[in-house]
C-alpha positions in Angstrom: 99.9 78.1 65.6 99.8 79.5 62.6 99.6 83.1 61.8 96.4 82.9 60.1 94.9 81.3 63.2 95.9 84.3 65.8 93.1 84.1 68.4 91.3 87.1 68.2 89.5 88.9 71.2 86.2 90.6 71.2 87.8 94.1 71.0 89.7 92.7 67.6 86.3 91.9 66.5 84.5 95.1 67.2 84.2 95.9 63.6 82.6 92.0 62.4 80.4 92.3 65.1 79.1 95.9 63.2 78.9 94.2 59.9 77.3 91.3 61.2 74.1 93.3 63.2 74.0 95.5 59.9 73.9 93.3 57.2 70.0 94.8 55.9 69.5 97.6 54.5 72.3 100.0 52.4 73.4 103.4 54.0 74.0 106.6 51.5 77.3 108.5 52.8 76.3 111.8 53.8 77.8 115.2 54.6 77.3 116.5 58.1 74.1 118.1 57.3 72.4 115.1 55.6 73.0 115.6 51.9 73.8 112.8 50.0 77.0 112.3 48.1 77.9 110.6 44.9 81.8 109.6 45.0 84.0 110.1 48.4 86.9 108.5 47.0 88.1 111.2 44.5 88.3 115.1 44.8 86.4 117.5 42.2 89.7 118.3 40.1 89.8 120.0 36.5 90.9 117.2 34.6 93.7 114.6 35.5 96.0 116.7 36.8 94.1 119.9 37.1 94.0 121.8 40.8 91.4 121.2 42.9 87.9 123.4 42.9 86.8 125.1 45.9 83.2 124.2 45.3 84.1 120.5 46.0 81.7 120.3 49.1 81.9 116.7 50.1 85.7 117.8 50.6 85.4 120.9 52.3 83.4 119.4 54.7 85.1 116.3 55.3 88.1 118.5 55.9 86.7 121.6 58.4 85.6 118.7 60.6 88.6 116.6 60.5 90.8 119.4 61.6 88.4 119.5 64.7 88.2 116.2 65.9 89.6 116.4 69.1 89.1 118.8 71.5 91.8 120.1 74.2 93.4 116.9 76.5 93.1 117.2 80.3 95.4 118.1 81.9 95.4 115.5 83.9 93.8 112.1 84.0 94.7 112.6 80.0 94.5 109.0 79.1 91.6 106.5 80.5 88.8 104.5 79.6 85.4 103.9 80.8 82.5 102.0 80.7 78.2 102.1 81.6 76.7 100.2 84.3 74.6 100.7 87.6 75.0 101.2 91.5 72.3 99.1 93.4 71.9 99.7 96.9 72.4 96.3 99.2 72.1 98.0 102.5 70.1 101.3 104.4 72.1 103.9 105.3 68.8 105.9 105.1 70.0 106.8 108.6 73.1 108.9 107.4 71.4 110.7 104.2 68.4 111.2 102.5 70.3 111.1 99.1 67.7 109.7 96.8 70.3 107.0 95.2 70.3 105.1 99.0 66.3 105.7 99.3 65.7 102.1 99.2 67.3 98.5 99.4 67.1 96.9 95.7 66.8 100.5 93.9 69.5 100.6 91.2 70.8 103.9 89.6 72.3 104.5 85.6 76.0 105.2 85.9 79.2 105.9 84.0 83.1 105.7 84.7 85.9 106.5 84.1 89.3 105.1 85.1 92.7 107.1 83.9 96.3 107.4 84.8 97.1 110.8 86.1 100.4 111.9 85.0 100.7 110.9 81.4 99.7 112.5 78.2 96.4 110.8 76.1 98.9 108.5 74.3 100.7 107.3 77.0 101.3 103.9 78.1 98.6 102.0 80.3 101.4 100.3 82.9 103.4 103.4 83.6 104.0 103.6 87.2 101.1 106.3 88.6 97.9 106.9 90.1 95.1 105.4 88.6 91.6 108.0 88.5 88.3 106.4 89.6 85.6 108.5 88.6 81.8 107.4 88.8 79.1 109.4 87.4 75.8 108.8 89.0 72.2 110.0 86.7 70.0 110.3 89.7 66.1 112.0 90.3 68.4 115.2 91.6 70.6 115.3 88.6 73.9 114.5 88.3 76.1 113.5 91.2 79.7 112.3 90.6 82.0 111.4 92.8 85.8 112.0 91.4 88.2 110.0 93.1 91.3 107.5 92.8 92.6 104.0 93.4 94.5 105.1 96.6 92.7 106.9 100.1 95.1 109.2 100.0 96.8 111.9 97.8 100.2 113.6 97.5 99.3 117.0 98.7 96.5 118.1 100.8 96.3 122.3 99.7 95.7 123.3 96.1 98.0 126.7 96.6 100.8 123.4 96.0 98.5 121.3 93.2 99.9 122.9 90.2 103.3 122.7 91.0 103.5 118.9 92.3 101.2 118.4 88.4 104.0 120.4 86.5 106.6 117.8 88.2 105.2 115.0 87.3 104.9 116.5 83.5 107.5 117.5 81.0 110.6 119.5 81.8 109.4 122.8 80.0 112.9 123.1 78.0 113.9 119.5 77.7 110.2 118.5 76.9 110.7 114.9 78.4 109.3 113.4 81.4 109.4 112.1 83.6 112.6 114.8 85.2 113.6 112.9 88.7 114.9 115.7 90.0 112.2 117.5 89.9 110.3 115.1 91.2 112.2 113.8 94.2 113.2 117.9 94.7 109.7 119.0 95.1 108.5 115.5 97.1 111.8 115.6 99.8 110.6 120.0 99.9 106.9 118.7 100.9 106.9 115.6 103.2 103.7 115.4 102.8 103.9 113.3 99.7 105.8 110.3 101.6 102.1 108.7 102.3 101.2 108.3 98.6 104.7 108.1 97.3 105.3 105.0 99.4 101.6 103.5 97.9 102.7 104.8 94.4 105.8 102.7 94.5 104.5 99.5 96.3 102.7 96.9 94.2 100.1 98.9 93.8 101.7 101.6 91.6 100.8 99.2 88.3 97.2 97.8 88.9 97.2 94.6 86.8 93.7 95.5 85.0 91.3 98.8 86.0 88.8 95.8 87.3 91.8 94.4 89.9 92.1 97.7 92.1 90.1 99.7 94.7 88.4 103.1 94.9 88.6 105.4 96.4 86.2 109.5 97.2 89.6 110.3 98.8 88.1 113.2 99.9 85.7 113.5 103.0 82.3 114.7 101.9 79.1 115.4 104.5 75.8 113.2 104.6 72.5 114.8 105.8 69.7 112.7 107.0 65.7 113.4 106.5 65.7 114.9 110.4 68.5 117.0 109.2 71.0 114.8 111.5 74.9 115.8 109.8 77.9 113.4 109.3 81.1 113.1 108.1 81.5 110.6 105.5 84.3 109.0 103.3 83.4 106.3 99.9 85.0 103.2 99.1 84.8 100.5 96.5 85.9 97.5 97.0 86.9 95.3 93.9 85.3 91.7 93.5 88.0 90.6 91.2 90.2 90.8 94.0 93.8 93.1 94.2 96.5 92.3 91.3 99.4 93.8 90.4 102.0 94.0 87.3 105.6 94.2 88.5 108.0 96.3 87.1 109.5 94.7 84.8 106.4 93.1 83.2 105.0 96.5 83.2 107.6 98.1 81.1 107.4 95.1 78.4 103.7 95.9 78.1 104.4 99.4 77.9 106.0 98.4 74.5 104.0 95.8 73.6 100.8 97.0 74.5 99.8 100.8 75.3 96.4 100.5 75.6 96.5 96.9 77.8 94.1 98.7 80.7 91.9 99.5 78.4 91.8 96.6 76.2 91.4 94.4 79.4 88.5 96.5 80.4 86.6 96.7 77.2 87.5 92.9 76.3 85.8 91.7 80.0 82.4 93.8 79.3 82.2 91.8 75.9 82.3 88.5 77.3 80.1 89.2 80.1 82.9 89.4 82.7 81.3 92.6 84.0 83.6 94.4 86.7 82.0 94.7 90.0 82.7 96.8 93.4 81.6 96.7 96.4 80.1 100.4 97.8 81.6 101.2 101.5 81.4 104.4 103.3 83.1 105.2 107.0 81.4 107.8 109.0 82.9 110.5 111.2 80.8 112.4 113.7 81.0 116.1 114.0 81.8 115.6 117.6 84.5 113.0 116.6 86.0 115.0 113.8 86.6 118.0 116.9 87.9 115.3 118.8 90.5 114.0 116.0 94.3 113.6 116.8 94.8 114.5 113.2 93.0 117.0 110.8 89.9 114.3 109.1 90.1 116.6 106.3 93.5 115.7 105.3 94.0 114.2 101.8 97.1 112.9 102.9 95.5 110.5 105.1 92.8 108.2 105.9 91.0 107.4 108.5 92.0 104.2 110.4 89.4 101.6 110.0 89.5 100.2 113.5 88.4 103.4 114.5 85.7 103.8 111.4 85.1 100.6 110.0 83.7 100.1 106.4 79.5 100.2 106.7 78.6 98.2 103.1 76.1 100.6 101.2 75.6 98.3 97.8 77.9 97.4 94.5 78.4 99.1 91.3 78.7 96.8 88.0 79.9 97.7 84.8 78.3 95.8 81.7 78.1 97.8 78.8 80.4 99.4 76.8 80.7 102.5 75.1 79.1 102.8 71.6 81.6 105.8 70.8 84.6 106.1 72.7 85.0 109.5 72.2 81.5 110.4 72.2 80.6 108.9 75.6 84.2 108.8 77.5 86.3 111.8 76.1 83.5 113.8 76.3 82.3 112.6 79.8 82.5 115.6 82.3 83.3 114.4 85.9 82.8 117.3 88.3 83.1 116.8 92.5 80.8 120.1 92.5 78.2 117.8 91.3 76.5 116.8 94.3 72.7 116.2 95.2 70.4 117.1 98.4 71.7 114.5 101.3 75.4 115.0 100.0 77.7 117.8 101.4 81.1 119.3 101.2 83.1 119.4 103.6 86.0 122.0 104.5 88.9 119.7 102.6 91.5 122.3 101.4 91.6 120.4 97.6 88.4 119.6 97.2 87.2 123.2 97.7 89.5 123.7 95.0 88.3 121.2 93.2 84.6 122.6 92.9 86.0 125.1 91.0 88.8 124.0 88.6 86.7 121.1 87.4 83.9 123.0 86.3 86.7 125.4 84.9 88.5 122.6 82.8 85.3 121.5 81.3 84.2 124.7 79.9 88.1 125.6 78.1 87.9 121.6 76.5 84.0 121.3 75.7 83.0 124.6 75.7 80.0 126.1 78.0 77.1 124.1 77.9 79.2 120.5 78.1 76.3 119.3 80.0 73.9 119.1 77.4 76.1 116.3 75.7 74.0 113.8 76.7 76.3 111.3 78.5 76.4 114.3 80.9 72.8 115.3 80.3 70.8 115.1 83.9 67.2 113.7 83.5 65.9 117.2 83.4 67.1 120.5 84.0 65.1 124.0 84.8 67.5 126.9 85.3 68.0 130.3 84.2 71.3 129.6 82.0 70.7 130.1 77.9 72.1 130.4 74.8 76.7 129.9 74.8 78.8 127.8 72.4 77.2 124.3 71.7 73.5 124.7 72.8 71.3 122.1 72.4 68.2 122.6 74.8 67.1 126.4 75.2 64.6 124.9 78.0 61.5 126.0 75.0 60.0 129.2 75.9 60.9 129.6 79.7 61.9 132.8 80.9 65.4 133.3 81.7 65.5 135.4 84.6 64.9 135.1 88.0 62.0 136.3 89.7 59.7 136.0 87.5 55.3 135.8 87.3 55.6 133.6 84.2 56.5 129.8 85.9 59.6 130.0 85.8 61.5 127.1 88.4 61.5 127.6 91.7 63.4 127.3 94.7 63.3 123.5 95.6 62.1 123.0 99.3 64.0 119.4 100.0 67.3 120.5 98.9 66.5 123.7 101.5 65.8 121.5 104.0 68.9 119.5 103.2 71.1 122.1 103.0 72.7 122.2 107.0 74.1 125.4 109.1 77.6 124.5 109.7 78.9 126.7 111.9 82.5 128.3 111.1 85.5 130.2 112.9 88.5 131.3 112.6 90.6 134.0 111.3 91.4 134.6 107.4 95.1 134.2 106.4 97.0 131.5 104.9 98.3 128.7 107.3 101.0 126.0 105.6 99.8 122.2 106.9 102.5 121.0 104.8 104.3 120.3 108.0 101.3 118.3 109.8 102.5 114.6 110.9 103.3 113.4 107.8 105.0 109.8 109.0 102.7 108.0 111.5 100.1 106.7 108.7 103.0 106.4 106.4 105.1 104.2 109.0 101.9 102.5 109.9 101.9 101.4 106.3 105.2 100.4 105.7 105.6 98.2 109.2 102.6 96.8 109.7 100.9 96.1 105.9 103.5 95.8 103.9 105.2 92.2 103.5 108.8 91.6 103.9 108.9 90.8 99.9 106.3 94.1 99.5 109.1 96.0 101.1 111.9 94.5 99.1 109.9 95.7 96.1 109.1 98.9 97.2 112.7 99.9 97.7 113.5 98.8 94.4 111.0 100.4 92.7 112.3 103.9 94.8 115.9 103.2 93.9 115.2 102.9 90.3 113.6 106.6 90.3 115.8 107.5 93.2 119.1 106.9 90.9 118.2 109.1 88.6 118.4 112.1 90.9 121.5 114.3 91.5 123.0 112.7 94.2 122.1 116.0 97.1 118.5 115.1 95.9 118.7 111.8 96.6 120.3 112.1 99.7 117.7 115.1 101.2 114.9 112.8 99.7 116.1 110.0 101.5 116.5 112.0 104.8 113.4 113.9 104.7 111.0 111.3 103.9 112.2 107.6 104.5 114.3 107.9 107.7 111.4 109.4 109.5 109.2 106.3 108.5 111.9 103.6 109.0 115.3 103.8 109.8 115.4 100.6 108.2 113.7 101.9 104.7 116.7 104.5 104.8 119.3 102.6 104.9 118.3 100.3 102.3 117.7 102.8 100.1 121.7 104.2 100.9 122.6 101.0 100.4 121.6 100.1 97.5 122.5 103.8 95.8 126.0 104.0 97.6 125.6 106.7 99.7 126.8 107.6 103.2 124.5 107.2 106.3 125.9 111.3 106.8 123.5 113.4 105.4 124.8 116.7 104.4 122.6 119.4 102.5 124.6 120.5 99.8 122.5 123.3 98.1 
């Protein structure tokens, strides 16, 4: 083919498709506040060679905002992209909660999402070997309701007191400034067993999703659902994809890595273009309270999940993506995902990091965006009557409404349904720190390995372990090995020694 003819795909073509819908009517260039101006290709200089003058305005102002462009990077979930669609409801769960979204079978709701990589800076590669975020903003009656999760059930720790430390291992070294450093990894994963659950996920197949449209979702967390009588369960979200589970290998991955940062991204904004619109399918499991007392292991564990055969998947509806974003950065950087975000019917439940998690997000949000992020209108709710004003970046004061509460001048009031939704959970117990770290951390992990994973699965998943595993000083690789593969498989051990050389003697060394 020649070069001339290299097939272009609609993302290439962004920019004709602009010119073509815009062809009438000629646009002044303006400076931020409207005013027109009459050359933008040359600076206000005295003479040829003269310095430039300060009172060159379409320059100053080009430049103040320019230096402002982005805002702070998350810390994690840095890199991502995202997309508009809706949630329609195929089935009543009206049984399990009086969340207005479920009220009724056909009813569709406005959403946005988000899909990221959670380890690597905003210019990292797309196929790097990580968890992938799944983030879904919901614009319901109630407001906003998002529900921040990932492409795996599960997640490497379960207590927030460990978050930061497991994040900072998976970053830089803070003196070499590379990542990723294996022996910081495999040193803080073989210290908290915990991890073995997700790290054996992370490095299966499913470590390097083929597209963001070929993986499942995942709340991860368990939330609460309140019915109309006020009727309380335990409740856990997952999306199924319609495209169906696919997967890059390794080596594929790295060449795209090179080739193409931005492949997960391009693949997602290329489908929505040509009317391939991703689709999931909304499941939830439900836990009684009386079955959650009853539970050989704690249901509010984020390193595990909750066996279907005992909870099987009730289908709630589908989400489907078909629009993209006018402005990237506008509509997707700026997007605010918050688990605090919830809406009457919808509960928290007494998850270790998701307690966390209402905070930091909310937190996070305010350092990158500044205060009042949620007047940004992609994470605007419908309406909103509080008692919050003024801050960095206001855009509605909410007109002449008092701002403090009581009042006798109309100000909102208390809103009976969410009252009436809001449930007395009863809770005991003594204050003090208790470790789970040490919780069985093997049977759902072994449950994986032997009885889902495929003989050639397995092959690949001790590869892809090896290949991180080998970069480890050896009495990491052997404690790791110990401490998190033996006790799922003696099997998975020893291929592991065997392909890294090492004796079946495990000796701790330091």
């Amino acid at each position: 083919m020649p070069l001339n003819q290299f097939v272009r795909d609609p993302a290439a073509d962004q920019l004709l498709h602009y010119a073509a819908e815009h062809q009438k009517g000629k646009k002044s260039i303006t400076t931020q506040s409207g005013n027109p101006v009459g050359y933008k290709d040359a600076s206000l200089t005295v003479g040829y060679h003269g310095p430039t003058l300060l009172q060159d305005v379409m320059l100053l102002d080009d430049l103040s905002h320019f230096t402002k462009e982005r805002n702070p990077e998350r810390v994690v979930h840095a890199k991502g992209a995202g997309a508009f669609g809706y949630f329609e409801v195929t089935h009543d769960i009206t049984q399990y909660t009086a969340a207005k979204p479920f009220a009724e079978i056909g009813k569709r709701t406005p959403i946005a999402m988000r899909f990221s990589t959670v380890a690597g800076e905003r210019g990292y590669p797309d196929t790097v070997r990580d968890v992938r975020g799944f983030a879904i903003k919901f614009y319901t009656e109630d407001g906003i309701w998002d529900i921040v999760g990932n492409n795996t059930p599960v997640f490497f720790v379960k207590d927030a007191a460990v978050f930061s430390s497991f994040i900072h291992v998976m970053k830089r070294n803070p003196v070499t400034n590379l990542r990723p450093d294996y022996d910081m990894f495999w040193d803080f994963c073989s210290l908290r067993t915990e991890t073995t659950h997700q790290t054996l996920i992370t490095f299966s197949d499913r470590g390097v999703p083929r597209s963001y449209r070929h993986m499942h979702g995942y709340g991860s967390h368990t939330y609460g659902f309140v019915n109309n009588e006020g009727k309380f369960n335990w409740v856990k979200y997952h999306f199924v994809t319609n495209q169906g589970i696919k997967n890059i290998k390794s080596q594929e991955a790295q060449q795209l890595a090179g080739q193409d940062p931005d492949y997960h991204a391009r693949d997602l904004y290329n489908a929505i273009a040509r009317g391939d619109f991703p689709s999931w399918d909304f499941y939830i499991q439900i836990m009684t309270p009386e079955q959650a007392a009853k539970s050989p292991y704690d249901p509010f564990d984020l390193s595990k999940v909750w066996l279907h055969a005992d909870y099987p998947l009730i289908p709630v509806g589908r989400i489907v993506l078909n629009k993209n974003p006018s402005n990237y950065y506008a509509e997707i950087e700026q997007i605010a995902m918050d688990v605090a975000h919830l809406i009457p019917g919808i509960e928290v439940s007494p998850d270790r990091m998701l307690q966390a998690r209402m905070f930091a997000y909310r937190d996070t949000h305010q350092y990158r965006l500044g205060p009042n992020y949620s007047q940004l209108p992609v994470n605007s709710a419908y309406k909103v009557s509080n008692y919050n004003r003024d801050g960095y970046g206001t855009v509605n004061s909410q007109g002449g409404a008092p701002n403090y509460h009581p009042n006798s001048f109309q100000g909102p009031e208390n809103d009976e349904r969410a009252q009436a939704l809001s449930p007395s959970i009863p809770l005991h117990g003594e204050a003090k720190r208790i470790d789970s770290g040490n919780d069985d951390n093997f049977t759902q992990a072994r449950l994986l390995y032997q009885s889902v994973l495929k003989e050639d699965e397995k092959a690949r998943l001790a590869e892809n372990l090896v290949d991180w595993l080998k970069r480890a000083t050896l009495p990491i690789q052997k404690r790791a090995i110990a401490t998190m593969f033996d006790p799922v498989d003696k099997s998975l051990g020893s291929r592991l020694r065997q392909a890294l050389h090492l004796d079946e003697q495990f000796h701790i060394e330091f």
